[in-house]
N, C-alpha and C positions, 0 to 999 in steps of 0.2 A: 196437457193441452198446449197446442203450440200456440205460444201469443202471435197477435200481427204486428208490422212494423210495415218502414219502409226500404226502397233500393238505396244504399249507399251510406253516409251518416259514419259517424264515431263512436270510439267510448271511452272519454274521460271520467280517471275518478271524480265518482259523484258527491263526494267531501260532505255530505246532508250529517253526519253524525256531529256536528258541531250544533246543531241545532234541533234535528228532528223529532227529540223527547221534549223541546221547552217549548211549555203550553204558553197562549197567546196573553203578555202581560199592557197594558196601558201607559203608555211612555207619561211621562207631566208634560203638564206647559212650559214653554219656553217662554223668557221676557216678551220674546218676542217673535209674533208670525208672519214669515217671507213669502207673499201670495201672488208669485208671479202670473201676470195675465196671457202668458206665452206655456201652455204647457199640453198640447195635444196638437193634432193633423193638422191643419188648415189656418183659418187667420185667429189673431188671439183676440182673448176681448178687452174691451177698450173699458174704462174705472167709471163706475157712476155713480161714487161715493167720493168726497174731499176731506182732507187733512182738517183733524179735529173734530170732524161727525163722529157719535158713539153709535156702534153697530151692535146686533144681536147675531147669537149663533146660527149659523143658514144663511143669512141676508144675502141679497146679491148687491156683489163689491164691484164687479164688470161682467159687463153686458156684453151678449156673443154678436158678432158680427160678423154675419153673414150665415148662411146654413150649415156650411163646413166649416162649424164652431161650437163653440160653448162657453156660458156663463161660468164664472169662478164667485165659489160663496167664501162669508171670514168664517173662519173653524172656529170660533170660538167667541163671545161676548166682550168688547172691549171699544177704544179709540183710535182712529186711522189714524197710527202718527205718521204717516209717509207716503206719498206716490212717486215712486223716484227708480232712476234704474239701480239693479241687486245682483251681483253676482248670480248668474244662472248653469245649473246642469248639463246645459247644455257647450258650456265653453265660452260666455259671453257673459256680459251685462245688459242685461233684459226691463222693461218694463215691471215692475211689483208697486202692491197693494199693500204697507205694513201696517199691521195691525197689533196693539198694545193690551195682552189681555186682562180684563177689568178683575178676574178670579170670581165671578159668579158663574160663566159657561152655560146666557142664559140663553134658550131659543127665543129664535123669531116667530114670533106670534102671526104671520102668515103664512107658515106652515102648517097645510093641512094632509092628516092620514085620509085613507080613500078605501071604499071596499071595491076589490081588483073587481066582483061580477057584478058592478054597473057599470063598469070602463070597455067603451067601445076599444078597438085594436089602435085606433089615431089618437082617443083619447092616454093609453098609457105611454104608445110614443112622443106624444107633448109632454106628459111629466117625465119620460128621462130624457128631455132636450133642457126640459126649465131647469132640469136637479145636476146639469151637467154632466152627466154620468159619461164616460169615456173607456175603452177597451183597457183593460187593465192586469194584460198580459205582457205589458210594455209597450206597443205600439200607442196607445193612448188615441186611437180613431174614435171621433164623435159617434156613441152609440148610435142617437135617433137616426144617424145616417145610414150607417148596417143594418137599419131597422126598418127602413124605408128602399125598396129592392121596388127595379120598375116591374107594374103589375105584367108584363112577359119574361118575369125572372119567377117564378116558384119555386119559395125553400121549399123541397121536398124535406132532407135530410136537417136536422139540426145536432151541434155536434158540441159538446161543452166539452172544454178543454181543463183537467184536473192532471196535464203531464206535468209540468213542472220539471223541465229536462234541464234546464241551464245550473251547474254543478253549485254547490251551495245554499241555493235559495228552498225553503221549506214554509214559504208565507201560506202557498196553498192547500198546503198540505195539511198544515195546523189549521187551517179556516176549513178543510173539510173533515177533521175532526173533531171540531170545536163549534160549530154550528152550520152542519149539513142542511136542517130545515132551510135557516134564509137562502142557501145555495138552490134547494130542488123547488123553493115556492119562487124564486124566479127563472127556475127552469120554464116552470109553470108558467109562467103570464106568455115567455118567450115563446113557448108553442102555440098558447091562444094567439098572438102577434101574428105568426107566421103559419098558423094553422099545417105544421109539419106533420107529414106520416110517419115520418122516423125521425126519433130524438135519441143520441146517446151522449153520455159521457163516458170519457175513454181517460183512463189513469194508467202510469204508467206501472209497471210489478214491482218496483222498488218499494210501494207506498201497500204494503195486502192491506195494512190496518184499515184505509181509506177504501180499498175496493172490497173489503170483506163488509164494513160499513155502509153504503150506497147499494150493495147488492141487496143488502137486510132493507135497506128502506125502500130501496126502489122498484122490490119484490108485489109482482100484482099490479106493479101499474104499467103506461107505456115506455116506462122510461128505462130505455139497454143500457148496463153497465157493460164495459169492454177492457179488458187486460189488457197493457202492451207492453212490447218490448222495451227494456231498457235501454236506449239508445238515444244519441243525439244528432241532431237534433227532433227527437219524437213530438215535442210539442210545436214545433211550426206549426201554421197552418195548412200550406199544402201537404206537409208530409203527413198531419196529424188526417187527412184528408185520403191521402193514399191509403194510411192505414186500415181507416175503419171502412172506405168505400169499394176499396178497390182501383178509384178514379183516379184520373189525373187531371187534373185545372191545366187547360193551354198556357201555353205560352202567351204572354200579355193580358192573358186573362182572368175573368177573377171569382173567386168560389162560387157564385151565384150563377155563375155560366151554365154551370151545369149544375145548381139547383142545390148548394148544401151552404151554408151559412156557423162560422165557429166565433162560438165567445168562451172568454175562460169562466172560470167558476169565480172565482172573485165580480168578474163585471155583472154575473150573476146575480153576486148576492146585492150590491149595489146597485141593481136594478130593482131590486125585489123592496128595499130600503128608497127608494124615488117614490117607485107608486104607492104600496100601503102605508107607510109613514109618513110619506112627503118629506123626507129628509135627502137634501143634497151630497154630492161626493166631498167631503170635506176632512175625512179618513180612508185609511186601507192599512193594511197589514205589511208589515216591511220585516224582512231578516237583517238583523244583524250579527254579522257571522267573521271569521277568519283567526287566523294564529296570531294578528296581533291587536286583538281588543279581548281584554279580559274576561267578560263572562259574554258568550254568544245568547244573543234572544231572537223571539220574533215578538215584533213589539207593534200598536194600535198607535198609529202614529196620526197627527194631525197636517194633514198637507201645508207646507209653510215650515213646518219645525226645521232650523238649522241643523246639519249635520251633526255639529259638535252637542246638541240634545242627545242624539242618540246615545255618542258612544257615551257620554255620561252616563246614560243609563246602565248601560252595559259595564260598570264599574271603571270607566277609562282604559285607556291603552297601556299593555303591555311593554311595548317600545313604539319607537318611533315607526311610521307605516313605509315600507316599501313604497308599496302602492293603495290607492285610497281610490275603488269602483264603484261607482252605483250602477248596482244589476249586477249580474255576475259576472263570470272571468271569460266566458266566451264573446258575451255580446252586450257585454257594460264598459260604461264609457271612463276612465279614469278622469278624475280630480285635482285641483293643485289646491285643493284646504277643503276647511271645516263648515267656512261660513257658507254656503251654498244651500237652499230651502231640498226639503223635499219637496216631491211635485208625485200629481197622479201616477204615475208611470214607475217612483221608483219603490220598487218589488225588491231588493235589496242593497245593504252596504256592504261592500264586500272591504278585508283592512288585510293586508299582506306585507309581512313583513320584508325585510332586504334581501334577508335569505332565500325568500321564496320567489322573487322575480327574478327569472333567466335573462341576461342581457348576452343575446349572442349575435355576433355581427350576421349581416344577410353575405349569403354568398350567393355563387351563381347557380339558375336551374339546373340538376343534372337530369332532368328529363325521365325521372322516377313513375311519375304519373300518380303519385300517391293521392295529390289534389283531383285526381281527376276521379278516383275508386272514390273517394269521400265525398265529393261536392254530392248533396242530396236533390241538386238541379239537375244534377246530368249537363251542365255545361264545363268548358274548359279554363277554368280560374288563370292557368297561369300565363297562357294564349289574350283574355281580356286584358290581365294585369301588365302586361308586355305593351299591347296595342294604348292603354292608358296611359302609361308613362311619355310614349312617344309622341301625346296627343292625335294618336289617329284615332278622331271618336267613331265615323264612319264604321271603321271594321271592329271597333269594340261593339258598339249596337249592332252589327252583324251575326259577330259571336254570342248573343244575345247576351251580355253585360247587365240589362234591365230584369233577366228573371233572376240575378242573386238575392237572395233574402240576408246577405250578409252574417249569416251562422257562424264561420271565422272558423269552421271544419278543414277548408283548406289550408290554413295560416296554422292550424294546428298542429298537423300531419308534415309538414315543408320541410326537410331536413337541412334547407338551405337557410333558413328564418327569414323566408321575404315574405314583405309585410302583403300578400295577396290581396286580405279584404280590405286593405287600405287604398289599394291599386283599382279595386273595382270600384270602388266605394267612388273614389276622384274619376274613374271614366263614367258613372252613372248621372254625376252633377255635371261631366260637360255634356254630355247628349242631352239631359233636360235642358241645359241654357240654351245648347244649338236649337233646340224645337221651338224654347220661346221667343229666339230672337229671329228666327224663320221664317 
């Protein structure tokens, strides 16, 4: 059978043997938990809990503000000892909400489970707005918002994403091994939501055990399982899009355009934990992987947990880290320490030792085109990266500079080592400034 894929894409070893036989273990508590209110799309939420109040596990610690938002709960039963800025993932020091856990880990007793068929479609999009639940295939986009398409947008297509293309990371993979029900009963609610004719989820063929699995369960009912090509980047959205539809999403535009809507299997199952449990996002599953942390896991991590929790778990470091990613080595963002929280988004730690990071000076384009066969945009990376350096933002947003997904496909392939998606990355922020101060 020939699998589908898409036009263009790479293929880096996909390094998953460091992890992809360890079943999903429960990290401990940390002293202490870093609950930055900055951690998805849009505005962060603001703390409506003060230093010294004892909170329960679920509570809400801050409240979302505005629609393109989301509340953040404490993972755990304890005392706010802090509201104060925290070293953040993102490169900064952020807003956080610290939390001191008491070691009971008791819920909040405002949480209530719900049976999904008395829930109207608006009713289960309010419980994953209130349970904060966010895309958590790294983008970290406010569900109820991808859930709420204007009534002239119909998801026909619904498309759950079980690729898991970025090299090392196996969080998903173990989660649809390890408990496919919660994954396929928020399939479920997700097609009641969006009353889709067509629902697949699409795995990529590196993973048979997960597609031999899903095929077995999702046999007899509406729900296509789809094989794909091992390729990267296979789990984007538009590409994961091309794949199984045929389609292509315009330019500037966005899946709904043309009627197909994608969540991963993780947001999934976090959806499916909102409404019948009434339990908030206050976990996910995280890889910890690379050559230099001693035992690689994938571990049930509490959002908030310090870096440095992890690789304890993972029996410490081998040596000193190269380099220190959260997310993977394509499209994860490198680290200067330990102390740094998890947040929803991080899907994994990637720890590289010296050895293994290339430091090779950039030279100049020789006009190879290799960026151009791999971008999976079909745009010309090293044409935008050129006009961004120069500040001409004009002709970078000509060359459509805004439809990179920043995949880091061309940065890969570059025999010159310029930093491309660095380059497009800086013309994409000055066209958005030029439009807002326009």
């Amino acid at each position: 059978m020939k699998l589908r894929t898409f036009a263009g894409g790479i293929h880096p070893p996909d390094s998953k043997q460091w992890s992809a036989h360890k079943a999903i273990e429960d990290c401990p508590l940390p002293a202490e938990l870093i609950v930055p209110l900055a951690q998805h799309i849009g505005a962060p939420a603001v703390p409506c809990v003060e230093v010294g109040q004892c909170v329960a596990k679920g509570q809400e610690i801050g409240t979302a503000k505005g629609f393109v938002s989301v509340p953040v709960h404490a993972p755990t039963s304890g005392v706010i000892s802090a509201i104060e800025n925290r070293p953040h993932p993102w490169g900064t020091s952020l807003p956080a909400v610290v939390v001191k856990p008491d070691g009971e880990d008791r819920w909040s007793s405002d949480l209530r489970p719900a049976d999904p068929g008395e829930l109207s479609p608006e009713d289960i999009i309010e419980k994953v707005r209130q349970a904060g639940v966010v895309g958590m295939g790294g983008a970290a986009f406010p569900a109820h918002v991808k859930l709420s398409p204007p009534p002239e947008k119909k998801i026909r297509t619904l498309i759950f994403n079980g690729v898991e293309c970025e090299p090392y990371l196996t969080a998903d993979h173990r989660l649809m091994l390890e408990d496919p029900e919660r994954i396929l009963q928020g399939v479920a609610l997700l097609q009641y939501v969006f009353g889709s004719e067509r629902v697949v989820v699409g795995i990529e063929a590196n993973k048979p055990d997960a597609i031999e699995l899903f095929e077995k369960l999702c046999d007899g009912t509406p729900v296509e399982v789809i094989p794909l090509q091992v390729k990267y980047p296979q789990g984007a959205e538009k590409q994961l899009i091309a794949a199984v539809t045929g389609r292509e999403v315009p330019s500037g535009g966005l899946p709904m355009d043309i009627g197909v809507a994608v969540h991963n299997v993780s947001t999934a199952a976090a959806i499916n934990d909102a409404v019948v449990l009434g339990r908030p996002l206050i976990e996910r599953i995280c890889t910890v992987t690379g050559p230099a942390v001693r035992e690689p896991k994938n571990l049930r991590i509490r959002i908030g947990t310090p870096l440095s929790q992890l690789v304890d778990t993972c029996g410490g470091l081998v040596e000193t880290p190269g380099k220190i990613v959260l997310g993977g080595p394509m499209m994860g963002f490198a680290q200067l320490g330990f102390e740094v929280p998890a947040i929803r988004g991080t899907s994994g730690l990637l720890l590289l030792r010296q050895d293994d990071v290339t430091l090779q000076p950039e030279g100049p384009c020789i006009r190879c085109a290799r960026c151009v066969q791999a971008c999976p945009m079909h745009i010309l990376p090293t044409t935008i990266a050129a006009y961004a350096r120069r500040d001409m933002v004009a002709e970078a947003a000509e060359y459509c500079a805004m439809d990179c997904i920043e995949c880091g496909s061309c940065s890969y392939v570059c025999p010159a080592a310029i930093p491309l998606v660095q380059g497009i990355r800086y013309g994409k922020a000055a066209i958005l400034a030029k439009k807002r101060n326009s």
